[in-house]
Structure formats: structure tokens, C-alpha cells
C-alpha positions, 0 to 999 in steps of 0.5 A, spaced: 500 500 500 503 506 497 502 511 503 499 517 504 504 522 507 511 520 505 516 526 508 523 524 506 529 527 508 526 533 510 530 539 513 527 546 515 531 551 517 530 558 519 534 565 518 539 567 523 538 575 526 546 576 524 545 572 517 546 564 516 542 559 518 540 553 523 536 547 523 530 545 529 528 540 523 534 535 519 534 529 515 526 526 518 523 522 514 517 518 516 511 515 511 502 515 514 498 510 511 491 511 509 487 510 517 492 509 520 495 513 526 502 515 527 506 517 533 511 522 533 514 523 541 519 527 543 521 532 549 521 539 548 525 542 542 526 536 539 522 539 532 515 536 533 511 541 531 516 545 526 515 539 522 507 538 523 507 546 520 513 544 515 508 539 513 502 543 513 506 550 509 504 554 515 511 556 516 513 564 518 513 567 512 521 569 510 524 566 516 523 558 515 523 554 509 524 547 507 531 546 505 531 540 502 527 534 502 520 533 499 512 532 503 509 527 499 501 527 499 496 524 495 502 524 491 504 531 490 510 534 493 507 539 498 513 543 497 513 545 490 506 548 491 504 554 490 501 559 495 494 558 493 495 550 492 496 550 499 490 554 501 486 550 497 489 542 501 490 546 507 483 545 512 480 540 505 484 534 504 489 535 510 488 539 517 491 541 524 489 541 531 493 546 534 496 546 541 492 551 545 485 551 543 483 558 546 489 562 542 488 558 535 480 560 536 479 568 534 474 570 540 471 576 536 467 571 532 463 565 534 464 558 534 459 558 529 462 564 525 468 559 525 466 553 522 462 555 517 468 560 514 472 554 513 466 550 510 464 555 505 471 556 503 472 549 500 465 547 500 460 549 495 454 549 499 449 555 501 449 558 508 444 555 510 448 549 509 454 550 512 451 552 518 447 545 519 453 541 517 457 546 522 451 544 528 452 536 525 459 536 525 458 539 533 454 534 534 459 529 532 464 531 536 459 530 542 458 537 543 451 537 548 445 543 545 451 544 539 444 549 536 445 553 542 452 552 542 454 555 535 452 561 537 456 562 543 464 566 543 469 562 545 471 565 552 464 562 554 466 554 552 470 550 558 477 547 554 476 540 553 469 544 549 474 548 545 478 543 543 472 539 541 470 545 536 477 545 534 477 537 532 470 539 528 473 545 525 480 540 523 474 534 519 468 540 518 472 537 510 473 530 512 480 531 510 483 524 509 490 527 514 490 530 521 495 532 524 494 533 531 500 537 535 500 535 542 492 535 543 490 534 550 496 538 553 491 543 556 487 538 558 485 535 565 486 527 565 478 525 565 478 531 558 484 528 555 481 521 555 474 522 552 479 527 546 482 520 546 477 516 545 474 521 540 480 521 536 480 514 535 472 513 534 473 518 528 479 515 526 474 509 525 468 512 523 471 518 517 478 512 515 482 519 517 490 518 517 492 522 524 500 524 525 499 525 533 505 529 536 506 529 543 511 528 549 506 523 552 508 517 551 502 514 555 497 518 549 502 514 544 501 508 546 493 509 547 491 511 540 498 510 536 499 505 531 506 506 529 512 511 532 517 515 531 522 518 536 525 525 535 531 528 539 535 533 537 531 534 530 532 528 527 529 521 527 533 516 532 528 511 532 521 508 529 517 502 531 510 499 531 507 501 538 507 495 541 514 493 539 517 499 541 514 499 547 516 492 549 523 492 546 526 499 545 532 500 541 535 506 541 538 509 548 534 516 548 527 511 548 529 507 553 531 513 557 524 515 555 519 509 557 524 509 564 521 515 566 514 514 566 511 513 573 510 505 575 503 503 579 507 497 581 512 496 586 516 501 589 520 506 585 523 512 590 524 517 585 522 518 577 528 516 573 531 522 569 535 522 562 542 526 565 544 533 561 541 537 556 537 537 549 542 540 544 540 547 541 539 547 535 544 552 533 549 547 536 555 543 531 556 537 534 559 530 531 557 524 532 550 521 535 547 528 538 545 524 544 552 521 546 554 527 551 547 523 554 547 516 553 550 511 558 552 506 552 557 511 548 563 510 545 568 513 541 565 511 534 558 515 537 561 521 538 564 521 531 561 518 526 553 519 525 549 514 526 544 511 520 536 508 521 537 502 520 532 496 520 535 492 528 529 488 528 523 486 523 521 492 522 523 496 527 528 502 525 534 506 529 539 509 528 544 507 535 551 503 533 550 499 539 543 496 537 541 492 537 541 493 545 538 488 550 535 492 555 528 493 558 526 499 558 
């Protein structure tokens, strides 16, 4: 099956105030096939979400750009599209739900307002169309009275509502990719769970592809199918779900997966990955994780390491693997 979203060797750079350029985003390459979810995970910096608004052509205008590489969608290289090529997939065939739902909400217009401006912009419909789909597409992502609802700002909507009205608006088109950058994070636990199982019921119902980015590994290993672990700009391991979270491959991971808090047995303290994330301004040789990682040696902080398959299907770019440990 040939996928729907293939990036490959995709660098992003942004310009430097004193001239020259850097990097958040070098060499990711990852591919989603058609209603299947993909997890991409990694601590803060590691180039997360610039690479989900690379993919979605929302990069600062003037400042960021796709320095090499290709975004392949539906079989078009979204980087050699114009502008107004864009707009057009943009919120039609693919869409984004942002991370922090009260910023990307305008709180001049209602929800209504909101949703039926994306409708109209890609649908040819009236409206008096518009808004009845907009009050179904409420309903379906289960917003109570969504006839009294469409009416109302977004300061009166609690945050798991205005989340909701965000993922109705992202599939108001019933694109066939959704990109969903770090969805729950605002979130209290029960609210994060039942957008989770919201996302995974749409998935079923509509066939929509999901590339959800998050630090959460807990939320990965909920409703991902496959994932790809970032540091440092670069892609250091990818996996099936399960597979990754049975037997990790790269030290980065198994430094992740340590870290989640255990339900059983005794555990004093959380374990921590020692020293600092490289910025993304630093030039280092070598594995950008070796300062880090308790495996090292001296071919790690020389050479750079490759994605290369270590278990069937089951990819990481690490000299030492594939290595026996548990995570």
C-alpha cells in the first residue's frame, strides 16, 4: 500500500538575526498510511511541531523554509506548491489541531462564525448549509445543545469544549490527514481521555490518517499505531507501538519509557535522562545524544549514526543496537 504522507529527508531551517542559518528540523523522514495513526514523541525542542507546520506550509513567512527534502501527499510534493495550492489542501484534504485551543480560536467571532468560514471556503454549499453541517459536525464531536452552542464566543466554552470545536473545525472537510500537535496538553486527565477516545472513534468512523505529536508517551501508546522518536531534530528511532514499547532500541527511548511513573512496586524517585537537549544552533559530531547516553563510545561521538532496520521492522539509528535492555 503506497502511503499517504511520505516526508523524506526533510530539513527546515530558519534565518539567523546576524545572517546564516540553523536547523530545529534535519534529515526526518517518516511515511502515514491511509487510517492509520502515527506517533511522533519527543521532549521539548526536539522539532515536533516545526515539522507538523513544515508539513502543513504554515511556516513564518521569510524566516523558515524547507531546505531540502520533499512532503509527499496524495502524491504531490507539498513543497513545490504554490501559495494558493496550499490554501486550497490546507483545512480540505489535510488539517491541524493546534496546541492551545483558546489562542488558535479568534474570540471576536463565534464558534459558529468559525466553522462555517472554513466550510464555505472549500465547500460549495449555501449558508444555510454550512451552518447545519457546522451544528452536525458539533454534534459529532459530542458537543451537548451544539444549536445553542454555535452561537456562543469562545471565552464562554470550558477547554476540553474548545478543543472539541477545534477537532470539528480540523474534519468540518473530512480531510483524509490530521495532524494533531500535542492535543490534550491543556487538558485535565478525565478531558484528555474522552479527546482520546474521540480521536480514535473518528479515526474509525471518517478512515482519517492522524500524525499525533506529543511528549506523552502514555497518549502514544493509547491511540498510536506506529512511532517515531525525535531528539535533537532528527529521527533516532521508529517502531510499531507495541514493539517499541516492549523492546526499545535506541538509548534516548529507553531513557524515555524509564521515566514514566510505575503503579507497581516501589520506585523512590522518577528516573531522569542526565544533561541537556542540544540547541539547535549547536555543531556537534557524532550521535547528538552521546554527551547523554550511558552506552557511548568513541565511534558515537564521531561518526553519525544511520536508521537502520535492528529488528523486523523496527528502525534506529544507535551503533550499539541492537541493545538488550528493558526499558
Amino acid at each position: 500500500m503506497s502511503a499517504l504522507l511520505e516526508v523524506k529527508g526533510l530539513r527546515t531551517s530558519f534565518k539567523l538575526e546576524g545572517g546564516g542559518e540553523f536547523s530545529p528540523v534535519d534529515g526526518v523522514s517518516f511515511s502515514v498510511e491511509a487510517g492509520r495513526t502515527l506517533g511522533i514523541v519527543g521532549e521539548s525542542g526536539c522539532g515536533k511541531s516545526v515539522t507538523s507546520l513544515s508539513i502543513m506550509g504554515l511556516l513564518p513567512k521569510g524566516q523558515g523554509r524547507i531546505s531540502a527534502g520533499s512532503v509527499v501527499f496524495e502524491g504531490r510534493d507539498l513543497a513545490t506548491l504554490k501559495p494558493e495550492e496550499m490554501r486550497s489542501l490546507r483545512g480540505n484534504r489535510m488539517a491541524m489541531i493546534f496546541q492551545e485551543p483558546m489562542t488558535s480560536l479568534n474570540p471576536a467571532f463565534t464558534i459558529g462564525q468559525q466553522l462555517i468560514e472554513g466550510i464555505r471556503c472549500h465547500q460549495n454549499v449555501t449558508a444555510e448549509q454550512a451552518r447545519e453541517h457546522a451544528i452536525e459536525m458539533l454534534r459529532l464531536v459530542r458537543i451537548p445543545s451544539p444549536e445553542q452552542r454555535i452561537d456562543e464566543y469562545p471565552h464562554k466554552l470550558s477547554g476540553g469544549m474548545r478543543q472539541r470545536v477545534m477537532i470539528a473545525m480540523a474534519l468540518s472537510c473530512r480531510p483524509k490527514l490530521l495532524i494533531a500537535d500535542e492535543p490534550t496538553t491543556a487538558l485535565d486527565v478525565t478531558i484528555q481521555a474522552q479527546v482520546l477516545d474521540l480521536m480514535r472513534s473518528l479515526r474509525e468512523e471518517t478512515g482519517t490518517a492522524i500524525v499525533l505529536i506529543t511528549h506523552d508517551l502514555g497518549v502514544i501508546a493509547e491511540l498510536a499505531d506506529d512511532v517515531v522518536v525525535m531528539y535533537a531534530g532528527r529521527v533516532v528511532e521508529r517502531a510499531p507501538v507495541a514493539q517499541l514499547f516492549a523492546m526499545p532500541q535506541h538509548p534516548y527511548t529507553i531513557g524515555l519509557l524509564g521515566s514514566i511513573p510505575k503503579m507497581h512496586g516501589e520506585q523512590d524517585r522518577l528516573n531522569a535522562i542526565e544533561g541537556q537537549v542540544p540547541t539547535p544552533m549547536s555543531q556537534t559530531s557524532g550521535c547528538r545524544f552521546a554527551p547523554r547516553c550511558p552506552f557511548a563510545v568513541a565511534q558515537c561521538k564521531e561518526d553519525v549514526p544511520l536508521l537502520r532496520e535492528v529488528a523486523a521492522g523496527h528502525e534506529a539509528a544507535c551503533w550499539r543496537a541492537p541493545l538488550e535492555v528493558a526499558p
